[in-house]
ZADRENLO-633343 format. One record per residue (C-alpha): residue in one letter; x, y, z. Coordinates in nm, 2 decimals, decimal comma. Example, Ala and Ser with C-alpha at 12.3 -4.5 7.8 and 13.67 -1.06 7.14 Angstrom:
<atoms>
('A' (1,23 -0,45 0,78));
('S' (1,37 -0,11 0,71));
</atoms>
This chain:
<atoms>
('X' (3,11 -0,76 4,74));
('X' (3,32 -1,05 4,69));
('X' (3,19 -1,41 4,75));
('X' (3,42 -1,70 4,87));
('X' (3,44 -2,06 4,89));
('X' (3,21 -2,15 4,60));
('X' (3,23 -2,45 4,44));
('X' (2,95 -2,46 4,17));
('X' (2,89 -2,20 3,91));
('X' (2,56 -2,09 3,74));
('X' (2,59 -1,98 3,36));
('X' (2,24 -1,82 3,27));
('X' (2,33 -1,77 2,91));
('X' (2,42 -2,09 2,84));
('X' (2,20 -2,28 3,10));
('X' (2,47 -2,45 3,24));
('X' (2,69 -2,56 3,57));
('X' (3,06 -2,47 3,59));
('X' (3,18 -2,66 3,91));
('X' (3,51 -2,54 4,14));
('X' (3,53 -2,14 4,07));
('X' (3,66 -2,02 4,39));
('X' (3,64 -1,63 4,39));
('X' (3,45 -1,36 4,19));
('X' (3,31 -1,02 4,22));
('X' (2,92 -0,95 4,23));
('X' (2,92 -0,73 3,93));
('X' (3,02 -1,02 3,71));
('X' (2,82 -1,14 3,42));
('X' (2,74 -1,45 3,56));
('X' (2,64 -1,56 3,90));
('X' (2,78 -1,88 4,15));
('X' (2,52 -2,03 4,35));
('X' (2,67 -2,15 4,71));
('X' (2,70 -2,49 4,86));
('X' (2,83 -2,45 5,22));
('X' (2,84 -2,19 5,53));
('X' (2,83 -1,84 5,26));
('X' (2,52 -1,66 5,27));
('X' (2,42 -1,61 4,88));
('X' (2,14 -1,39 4,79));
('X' (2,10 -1,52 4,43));
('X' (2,05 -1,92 4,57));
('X' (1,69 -1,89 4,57));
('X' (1,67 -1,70 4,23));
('X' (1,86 -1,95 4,07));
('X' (1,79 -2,26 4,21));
('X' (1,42 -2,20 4,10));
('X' (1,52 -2,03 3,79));
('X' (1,75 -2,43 3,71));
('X' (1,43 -2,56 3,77));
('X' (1,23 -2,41 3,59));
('X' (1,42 -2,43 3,24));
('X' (1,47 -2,80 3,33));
('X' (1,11 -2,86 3,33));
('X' (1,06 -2,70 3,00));
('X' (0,93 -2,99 2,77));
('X' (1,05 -3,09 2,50));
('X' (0,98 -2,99 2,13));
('X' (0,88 -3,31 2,05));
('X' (0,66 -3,36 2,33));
('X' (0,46 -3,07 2,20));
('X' (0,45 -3,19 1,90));
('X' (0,24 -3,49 2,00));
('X' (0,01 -3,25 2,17));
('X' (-0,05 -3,12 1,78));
('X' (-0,13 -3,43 1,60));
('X' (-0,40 -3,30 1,41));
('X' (-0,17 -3,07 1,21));
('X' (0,00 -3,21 0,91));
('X' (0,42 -3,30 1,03));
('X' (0,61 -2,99 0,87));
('X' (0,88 -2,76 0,93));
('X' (0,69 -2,46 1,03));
('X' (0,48 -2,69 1,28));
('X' (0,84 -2,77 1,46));
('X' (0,94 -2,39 1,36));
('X' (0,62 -2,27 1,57));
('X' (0,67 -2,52 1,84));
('X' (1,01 -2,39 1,89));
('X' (0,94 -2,05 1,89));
('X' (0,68 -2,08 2,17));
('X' (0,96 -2,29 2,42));
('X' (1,19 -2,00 2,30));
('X' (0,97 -1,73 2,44));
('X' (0,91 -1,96 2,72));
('X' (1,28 -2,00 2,84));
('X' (1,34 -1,61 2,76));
('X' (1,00 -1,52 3,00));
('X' (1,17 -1,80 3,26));
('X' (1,51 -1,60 3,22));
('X' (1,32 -1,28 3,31));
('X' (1,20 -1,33 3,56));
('X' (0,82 -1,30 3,47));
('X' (0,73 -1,66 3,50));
('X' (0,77 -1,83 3,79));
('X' (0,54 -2,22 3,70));
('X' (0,56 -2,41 3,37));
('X' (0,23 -2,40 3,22));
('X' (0,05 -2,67 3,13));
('X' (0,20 -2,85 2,82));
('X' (-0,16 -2,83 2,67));
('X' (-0,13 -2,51 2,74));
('X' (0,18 -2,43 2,56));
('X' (0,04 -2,66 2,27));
('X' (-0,23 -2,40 2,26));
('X' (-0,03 -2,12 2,21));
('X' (0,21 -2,29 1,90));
('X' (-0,10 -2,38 1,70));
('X' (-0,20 -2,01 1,71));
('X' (0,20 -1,92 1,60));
('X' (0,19 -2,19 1,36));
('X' (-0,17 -2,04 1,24));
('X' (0,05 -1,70 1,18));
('X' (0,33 -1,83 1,05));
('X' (0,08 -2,01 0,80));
('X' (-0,17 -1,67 0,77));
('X' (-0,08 -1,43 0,45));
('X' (0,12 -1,14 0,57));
('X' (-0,06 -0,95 0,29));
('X' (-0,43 -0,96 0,38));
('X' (-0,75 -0,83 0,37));
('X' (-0,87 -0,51 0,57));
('X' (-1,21 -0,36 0,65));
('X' (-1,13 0,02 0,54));
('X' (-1,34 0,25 0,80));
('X' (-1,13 0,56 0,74));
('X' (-1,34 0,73 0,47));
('X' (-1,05 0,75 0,25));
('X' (-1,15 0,61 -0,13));
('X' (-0,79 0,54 -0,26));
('X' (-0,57 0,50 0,05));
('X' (-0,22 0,40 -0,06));
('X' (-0,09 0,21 0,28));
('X' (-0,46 -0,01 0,24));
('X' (-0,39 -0,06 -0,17));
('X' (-0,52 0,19 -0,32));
('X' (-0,82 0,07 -0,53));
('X' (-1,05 -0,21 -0,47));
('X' (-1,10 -0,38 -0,78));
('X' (-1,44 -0,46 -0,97));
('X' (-1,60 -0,82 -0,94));
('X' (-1,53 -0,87 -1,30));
('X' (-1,14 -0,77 -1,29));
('X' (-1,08 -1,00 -1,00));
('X' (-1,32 -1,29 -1,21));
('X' (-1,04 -1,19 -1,50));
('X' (-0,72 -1,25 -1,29));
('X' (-0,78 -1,59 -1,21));
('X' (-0,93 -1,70 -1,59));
('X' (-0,63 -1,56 -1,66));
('X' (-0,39 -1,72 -1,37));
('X' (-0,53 -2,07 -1,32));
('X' (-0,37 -2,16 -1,61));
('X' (-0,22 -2,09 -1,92));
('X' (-0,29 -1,77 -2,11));
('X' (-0,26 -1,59 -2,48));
('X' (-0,02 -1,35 -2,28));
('X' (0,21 -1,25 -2,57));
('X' (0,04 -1,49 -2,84));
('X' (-0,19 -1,45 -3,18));
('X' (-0,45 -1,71 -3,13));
('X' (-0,60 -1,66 -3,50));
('X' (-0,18 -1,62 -3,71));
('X' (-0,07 -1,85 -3,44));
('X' (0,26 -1,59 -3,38));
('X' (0,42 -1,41 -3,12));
('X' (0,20 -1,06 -3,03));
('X' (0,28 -0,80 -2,83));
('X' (0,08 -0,80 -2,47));
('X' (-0,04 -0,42 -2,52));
('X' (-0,28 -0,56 -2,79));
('X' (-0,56 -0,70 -2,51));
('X' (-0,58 -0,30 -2,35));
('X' (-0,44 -0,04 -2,65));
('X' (-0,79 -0,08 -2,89));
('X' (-0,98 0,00 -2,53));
('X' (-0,76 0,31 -2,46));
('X' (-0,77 0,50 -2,74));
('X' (-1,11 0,42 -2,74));
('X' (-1,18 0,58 -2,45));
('X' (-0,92 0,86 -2,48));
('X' (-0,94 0,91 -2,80));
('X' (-0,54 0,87 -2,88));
('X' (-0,38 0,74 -3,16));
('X' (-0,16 0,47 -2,98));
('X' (-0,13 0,35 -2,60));
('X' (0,08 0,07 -2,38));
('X' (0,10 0,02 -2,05));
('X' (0,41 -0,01 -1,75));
('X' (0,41 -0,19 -1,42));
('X' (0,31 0,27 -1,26));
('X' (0,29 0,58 -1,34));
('X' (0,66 0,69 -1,22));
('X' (0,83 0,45 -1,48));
('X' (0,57 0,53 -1,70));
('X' (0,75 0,88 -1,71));
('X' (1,09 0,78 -1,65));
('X' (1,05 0,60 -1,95));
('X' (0,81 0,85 -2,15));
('X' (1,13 1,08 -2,10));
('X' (1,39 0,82 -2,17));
('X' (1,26 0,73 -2,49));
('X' (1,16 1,05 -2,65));
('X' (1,44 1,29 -2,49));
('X' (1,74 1,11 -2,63));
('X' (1,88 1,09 -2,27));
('X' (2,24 1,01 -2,35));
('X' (2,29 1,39 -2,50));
('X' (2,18 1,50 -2,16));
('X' (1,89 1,67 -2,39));
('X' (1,66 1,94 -2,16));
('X' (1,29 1,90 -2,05));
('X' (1,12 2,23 -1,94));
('X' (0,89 2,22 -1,68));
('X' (0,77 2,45 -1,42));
('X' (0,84 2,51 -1,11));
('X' (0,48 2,50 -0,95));
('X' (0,47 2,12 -1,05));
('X' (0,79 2,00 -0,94));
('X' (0,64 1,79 -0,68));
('X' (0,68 1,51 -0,44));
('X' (0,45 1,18 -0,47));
('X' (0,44 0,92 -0,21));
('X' (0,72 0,79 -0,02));
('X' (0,94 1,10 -0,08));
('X' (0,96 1,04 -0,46));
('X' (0,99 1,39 -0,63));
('X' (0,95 1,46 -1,02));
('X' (1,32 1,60 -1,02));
('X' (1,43 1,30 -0,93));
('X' (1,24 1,11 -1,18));
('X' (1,31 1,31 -1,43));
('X' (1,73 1,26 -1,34));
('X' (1,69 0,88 -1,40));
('X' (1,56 0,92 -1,70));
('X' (1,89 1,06 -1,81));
('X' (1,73 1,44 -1,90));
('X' (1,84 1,73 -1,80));
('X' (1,53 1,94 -1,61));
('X' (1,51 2,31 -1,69));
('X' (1,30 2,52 -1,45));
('X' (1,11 2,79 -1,56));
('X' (0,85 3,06 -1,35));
('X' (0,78 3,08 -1,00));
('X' (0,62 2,86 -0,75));
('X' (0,27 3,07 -0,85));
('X' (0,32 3,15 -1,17));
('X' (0,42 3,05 -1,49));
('X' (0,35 3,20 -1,83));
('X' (0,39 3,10 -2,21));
('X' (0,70 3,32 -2,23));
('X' (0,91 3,16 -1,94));
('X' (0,86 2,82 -2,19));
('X' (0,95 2,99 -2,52));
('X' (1,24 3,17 -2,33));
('X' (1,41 2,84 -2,19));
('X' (1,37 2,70 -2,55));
('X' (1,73 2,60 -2,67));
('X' (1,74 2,49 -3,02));
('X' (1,90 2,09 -3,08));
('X' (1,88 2,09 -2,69));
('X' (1,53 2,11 -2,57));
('X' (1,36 1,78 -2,63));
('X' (1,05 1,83 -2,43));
('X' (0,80 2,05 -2,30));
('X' (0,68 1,84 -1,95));
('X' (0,35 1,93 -1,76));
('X' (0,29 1,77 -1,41));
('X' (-0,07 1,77 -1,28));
('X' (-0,05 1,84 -0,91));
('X' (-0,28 1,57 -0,80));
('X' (-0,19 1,60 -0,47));
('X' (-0,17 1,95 -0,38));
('X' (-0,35 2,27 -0,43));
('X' (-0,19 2,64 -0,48));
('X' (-0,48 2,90 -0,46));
('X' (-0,50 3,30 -0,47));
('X' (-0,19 3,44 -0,69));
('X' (-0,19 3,20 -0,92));
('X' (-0,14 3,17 -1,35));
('X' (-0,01 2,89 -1,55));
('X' (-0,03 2,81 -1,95));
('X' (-0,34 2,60 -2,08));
('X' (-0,28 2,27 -2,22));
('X' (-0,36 2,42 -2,57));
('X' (-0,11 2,68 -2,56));
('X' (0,14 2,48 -2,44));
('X' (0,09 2,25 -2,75));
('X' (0,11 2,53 -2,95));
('X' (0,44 2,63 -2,82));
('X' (0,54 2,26 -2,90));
('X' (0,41 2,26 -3,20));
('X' (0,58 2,58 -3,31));
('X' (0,93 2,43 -3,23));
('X' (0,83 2,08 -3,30));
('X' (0,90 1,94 -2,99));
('X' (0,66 1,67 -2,80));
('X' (0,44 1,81 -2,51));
('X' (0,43 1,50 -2,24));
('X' (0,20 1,54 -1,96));
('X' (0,21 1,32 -1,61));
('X' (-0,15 1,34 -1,53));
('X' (-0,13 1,14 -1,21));
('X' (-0,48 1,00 -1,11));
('X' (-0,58 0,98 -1,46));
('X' (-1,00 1,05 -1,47));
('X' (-1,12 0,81 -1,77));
('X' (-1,48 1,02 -1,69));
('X' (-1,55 1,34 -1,60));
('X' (-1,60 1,31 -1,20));
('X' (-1,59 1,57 -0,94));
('X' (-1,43 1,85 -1,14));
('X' (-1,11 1,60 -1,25));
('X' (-0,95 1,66 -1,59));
('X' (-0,97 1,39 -1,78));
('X' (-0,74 1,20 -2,02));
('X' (-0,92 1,20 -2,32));
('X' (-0,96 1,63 -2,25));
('X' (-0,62 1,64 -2,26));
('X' (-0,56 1,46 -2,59));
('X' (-0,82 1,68 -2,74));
('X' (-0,60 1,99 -2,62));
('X' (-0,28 1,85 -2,83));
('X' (-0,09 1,70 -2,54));
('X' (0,19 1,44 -2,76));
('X' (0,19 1,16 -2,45));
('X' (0,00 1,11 -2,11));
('X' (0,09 0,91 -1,81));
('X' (-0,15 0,80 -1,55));
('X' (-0,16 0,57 -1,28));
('X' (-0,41 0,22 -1,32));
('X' (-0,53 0,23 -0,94));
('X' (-0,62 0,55 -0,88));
('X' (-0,96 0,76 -1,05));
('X' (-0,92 0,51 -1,30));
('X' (-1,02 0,22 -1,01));
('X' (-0,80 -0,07 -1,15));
('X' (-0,50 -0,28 -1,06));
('X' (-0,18 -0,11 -1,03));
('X' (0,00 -0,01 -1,37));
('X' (0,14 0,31 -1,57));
('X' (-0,03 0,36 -1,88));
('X' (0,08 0,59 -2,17));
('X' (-0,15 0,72 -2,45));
('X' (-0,04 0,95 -2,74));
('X' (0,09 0,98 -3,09));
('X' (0,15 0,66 -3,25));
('X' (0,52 0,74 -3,36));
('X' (0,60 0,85 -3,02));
('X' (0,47 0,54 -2,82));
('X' (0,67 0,34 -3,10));
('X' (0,94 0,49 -2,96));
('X' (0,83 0,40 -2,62));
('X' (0,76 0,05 -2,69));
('X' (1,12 -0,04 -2,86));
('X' (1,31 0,11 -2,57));
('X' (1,55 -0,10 -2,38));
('X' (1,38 0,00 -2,02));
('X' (1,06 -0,12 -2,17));
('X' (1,14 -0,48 -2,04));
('X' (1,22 -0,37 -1,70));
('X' (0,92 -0,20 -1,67));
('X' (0,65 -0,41 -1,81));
('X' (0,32 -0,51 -1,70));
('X' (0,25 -0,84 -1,54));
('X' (-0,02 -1,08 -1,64));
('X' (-0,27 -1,04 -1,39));
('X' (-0,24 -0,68 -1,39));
('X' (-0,31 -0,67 -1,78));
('X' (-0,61 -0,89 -1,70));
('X' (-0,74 -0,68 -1,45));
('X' (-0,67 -0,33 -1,63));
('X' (-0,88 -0,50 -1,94));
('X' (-1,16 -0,62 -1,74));
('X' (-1,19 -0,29 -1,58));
('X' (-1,18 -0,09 -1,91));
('X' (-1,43 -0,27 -2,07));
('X' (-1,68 -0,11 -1,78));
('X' (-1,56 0,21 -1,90));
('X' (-1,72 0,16 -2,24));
('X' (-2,10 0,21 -2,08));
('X' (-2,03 0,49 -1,81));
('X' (-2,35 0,44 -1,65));
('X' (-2,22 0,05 -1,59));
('X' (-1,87 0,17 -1,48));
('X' (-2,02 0,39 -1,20));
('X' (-2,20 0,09 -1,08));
('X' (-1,98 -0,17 -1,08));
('X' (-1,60 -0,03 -1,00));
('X' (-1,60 0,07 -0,67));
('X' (-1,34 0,38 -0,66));
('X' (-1,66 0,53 -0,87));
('X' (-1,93 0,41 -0,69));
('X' (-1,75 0,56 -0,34));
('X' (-1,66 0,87 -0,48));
('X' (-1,99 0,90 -0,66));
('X' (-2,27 0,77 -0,39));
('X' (-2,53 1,02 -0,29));
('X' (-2,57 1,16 0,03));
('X' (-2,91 0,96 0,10));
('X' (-2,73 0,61 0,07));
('X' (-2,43 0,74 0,28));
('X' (-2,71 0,86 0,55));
('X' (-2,91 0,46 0,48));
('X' (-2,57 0,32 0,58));
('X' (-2,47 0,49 0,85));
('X' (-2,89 0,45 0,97));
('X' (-2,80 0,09 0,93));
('X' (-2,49 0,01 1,11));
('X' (-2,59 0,18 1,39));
('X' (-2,89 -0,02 1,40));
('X' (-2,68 -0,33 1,39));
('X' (-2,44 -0,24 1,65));
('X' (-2,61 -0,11 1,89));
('X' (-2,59 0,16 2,20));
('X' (-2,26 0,20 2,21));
('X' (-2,28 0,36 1,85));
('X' (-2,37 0,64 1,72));
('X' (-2,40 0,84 1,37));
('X' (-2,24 1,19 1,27));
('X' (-2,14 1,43 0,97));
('X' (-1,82 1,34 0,86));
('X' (-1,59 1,46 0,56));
('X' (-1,41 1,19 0,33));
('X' (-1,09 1,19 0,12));
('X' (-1,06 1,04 -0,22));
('X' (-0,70 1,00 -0,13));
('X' (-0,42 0,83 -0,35));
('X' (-0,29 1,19 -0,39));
('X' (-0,63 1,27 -0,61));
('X' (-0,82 1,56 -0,55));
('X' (-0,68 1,73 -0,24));
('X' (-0,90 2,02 -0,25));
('X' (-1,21 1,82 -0,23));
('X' (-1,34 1,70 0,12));
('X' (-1,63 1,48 0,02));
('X' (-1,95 1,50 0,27));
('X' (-2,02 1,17 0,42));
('X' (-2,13 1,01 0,74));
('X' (-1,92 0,80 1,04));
('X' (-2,02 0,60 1,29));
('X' (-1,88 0,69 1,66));
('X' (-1,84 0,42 1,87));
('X' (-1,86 0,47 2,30));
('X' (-1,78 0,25 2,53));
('X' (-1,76 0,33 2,93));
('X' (-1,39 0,30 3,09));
('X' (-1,24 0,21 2,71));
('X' (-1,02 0,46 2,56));
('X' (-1,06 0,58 2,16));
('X' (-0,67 0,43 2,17));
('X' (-0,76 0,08 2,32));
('X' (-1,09 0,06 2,10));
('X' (-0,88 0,12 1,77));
('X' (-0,62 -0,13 1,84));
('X' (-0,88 -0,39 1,93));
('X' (-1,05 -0,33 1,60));
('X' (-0,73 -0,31 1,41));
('X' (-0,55 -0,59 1,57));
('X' (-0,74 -0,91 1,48));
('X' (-0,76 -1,19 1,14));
('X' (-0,95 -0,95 0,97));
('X' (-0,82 -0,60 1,08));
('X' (-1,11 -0,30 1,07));
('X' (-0,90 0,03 1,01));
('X' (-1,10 0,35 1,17));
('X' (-0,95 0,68 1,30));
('X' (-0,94 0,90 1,55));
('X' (-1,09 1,23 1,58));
('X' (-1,19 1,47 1,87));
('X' (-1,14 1,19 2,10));
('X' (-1,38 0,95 1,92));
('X' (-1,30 0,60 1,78));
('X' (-1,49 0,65 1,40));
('X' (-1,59 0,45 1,13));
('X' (-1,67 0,62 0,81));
('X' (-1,95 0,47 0,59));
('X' (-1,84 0,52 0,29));
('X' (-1,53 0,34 0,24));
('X' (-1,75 0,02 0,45));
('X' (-1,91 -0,27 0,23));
('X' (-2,22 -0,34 0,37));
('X' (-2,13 -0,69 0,43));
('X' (-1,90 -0,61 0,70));
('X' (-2,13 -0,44 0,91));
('X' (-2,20 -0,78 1,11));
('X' (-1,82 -0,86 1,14));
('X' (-1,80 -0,49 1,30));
('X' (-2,06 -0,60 1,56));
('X' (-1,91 -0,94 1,62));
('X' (-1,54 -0,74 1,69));
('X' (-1,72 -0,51 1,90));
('X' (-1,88 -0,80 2,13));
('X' (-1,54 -0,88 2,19));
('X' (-1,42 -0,59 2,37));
('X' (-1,72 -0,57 2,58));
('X' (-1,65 -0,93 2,71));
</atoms>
């Protein structure tokens, strides 16, 4: 169809009137709006569309609405943002009255309140996993979190000798505590446990020869966020040699692969995060370190979670010291329970190595992360105090008459709609992945309200409540649930059912 005689032109992009356009075709990007005898089916559409966007207010008449807030950029940013949404609802179609300009004041303090909130923020963990990576992993210990701000408020003995009045090294505040507690000669600590090994590897391998590792191929495995060890292993400037079979590897697949002036390394990877079972055989520590020993070659081992106790079955670090392991990586914020960080125990004349290498820098620990990794160690040194006061340990550690007290006691202070069942937790953070730990959830019911709909209203608020789904039920696991949220789970529940 093909309009005539129009003499006034509508541009909806730009908001604006181009007069004296005589002839154009329907499908055009913009429409005319007519002024005489032509029949135009968009007149009404647009004329109250004009209006509308005219009546928008201004920004600044908003802002006078807001005069409790301090003047600033995001304020104006906020305001802005809502009139933007505004015009674009206007342009839609899906507005069809201005509302009220206290209204619209309204709704830029609550953008300018989340523009102003922390993207990075507390959550309420209800999903029974211990160590969940997307929810970060380890919650720290009272006095680690008291120990990051002594130590970030203000200025610190970082890298300085208080008593000489010299430059020191940073490792000094956490190496006496690690080989303490793991009984190795020497230890430092990265920023994780994957440049922990790149740079394990890097510094004892003599990369730039393109110098071989052995390693097996039952542990060649992929971590989180499709990071595998062959990867790794290629940054560090190695070069990997497989030996055995998925299933099984034996002492003579290492001593076969053995090239003399080429192999650098023997390398055993704990698979933290999977299990093979059935058909199954790989060397002991011990005889590995013999085979090192033999052809005096370091054995490095990536332990992953890293036990600093013996819990639920885990090897621990100092077990494989004792068996002759040369150097062992393992993560800060897993079993261990602190801040995030790669540390590195061994020899002494191998974490020299280490600790003069070039990616060293790159890789280093930060301040608060030192301060938290101290803090937490020195709970270590009375187990009985570390199992009561980290949390990863208490959680994975709690018996099952607390669990069932917990569970007794947030369904008392919920209500009817909830109610308790078995459940089975994870200790998660790719630790332990055989082990399904017994524990109890809450399942919460509400008539004509979806599973779905009740975990987005939980999850989507200030303080987000993670739960999960299973067998069509909304749950909340126990375990992974301070007590002191219990009554902030009650409150978000009231919600919904208003």
């Amino acid at each position: 169809m093909t309009i005539h005689s129009l003499s006034i032109q509508f541009d909806f992009v730009n908001n604006t009137y181009k007069p004296d356009c005589e002839t154009v075709a329907k499908s055009a990007p913009v429409y005319y709006i007519c002024t005489s005898h032509v029949t135009n089916p968009y007149k009404k559409t647009v004329l109250t569309m004009h209006t509308l966007l005219r009546q928008i207010p201004k920004v600044d008449e908003v802002l006078a609405m807001l005069a409790d807030y301090p003047p600033s950029r995001v304020l104006t940013d906020a305001v802005r943002n809502t009139l933007d949404k505004l015009r674009e609802d206007i342009q839609k179609g899906n507005i069809t009255e201005i509302p009220p300009i206290s209204n619209l004041a309204q709704s830029a303090s609550q953008a300018y309140k989340t523009l102003q909130s922390p993207n990075l923020k507390r959550v309420i963990n209800g999903t029974g996993v211990i160590l969940h990576t997307n929810l970060g992993r380890a919650p720290l210990a009272q006095e680690a979190l008291d120990a990051i701000h002594e130590a970030s408020h203000d200025y610190s003995n970082l890298e300085y000798d208080i008593e000489n009045g010299k430059r020191s090294s940073r490792y000094v505040h956490v190496e006496n505590l690690l080989t303490q507690l793991t009984g190795a000669e020497a230890a430092m600590v990265v920023n994780n446990n994957a440049a922990a090994v790149i740079l394990a590897l890097a510094a004892v391998t003599e990369p730039q020869a393109k110098n071989h590792v052995i390693v097996s191929r039952g542990e060649l495995v992929e971590i989180g966020g499709s990071f595998r060890i062959p990867d790794v292993m290629a940054q560090s400037g190695c070069k990997l040699v497989e030996v055995g079979t998925t299933n099984k590897t034996h002492v003579k697949d290492y001593t076969r692969a053995i090239t003399p002036k080429k192999t650098r390394a023997l390398l055993r990877v704990h698979t933290s995060n999977f299990t093979v079972i059935g058909f199954v055989a790989k060397p002991s520590l011990e005889a590995l370190a013999d085979i090192a020993r033999v052809h005096d070659i370091p054995l490095i081992e990536d332990l992953g979670s890293g036990c600093i106790l013996p819990i639920c079955g885990q090897p621990t670090v100092a077990a494989s010291i004792k068996a002759g392991v040369d150097v062992v990586t393992f993560s800060g914020d897993k079993l261990l329970g602190g801040p995030q960080g790669g540390i590195i125990v061994g020899r002494a004349d191998l974490i020299g190595k280490i600790k003069s290498h070039p990616l060293t820098r790159a890789f280093r620990i930060d301040k608060l992360c030192l301060a938290a990794l101290e803090a937490t160690l020195k709970l270590y040194q009375d187990p009985i105090i570390a199992v009561q006061k980290i949390p990863t340990l208490r959680m994975l550690t709690i018996s099952p008459e607390k669990l069932l007290e917990k569970a007794c006691k947030l369904v008392e202070v919920i209500g009817s709609p909830a109610s308790m069942l078995v459940s089975q937790s994870q200790a998660g953070g790719g630790a332990m992945p055989e082990e399904n730990l017994a524990s109890y959830a809450i399942s919460i019911t509400l008539e004509g309200v979806s599973p779905q709909a009740l975990e987005h209203h939980f999850r989507v608020n200030p303080l987000p409540i993670i739960g999960r789904i299973a067998e069509g039920k909304f749950l909340l696991d126990v375990r992974t649930i301070n007590e002191a949220d219990f009554s902030t789970i009650a409150e978000r529940l009231k919600g919904i059912k208003a």
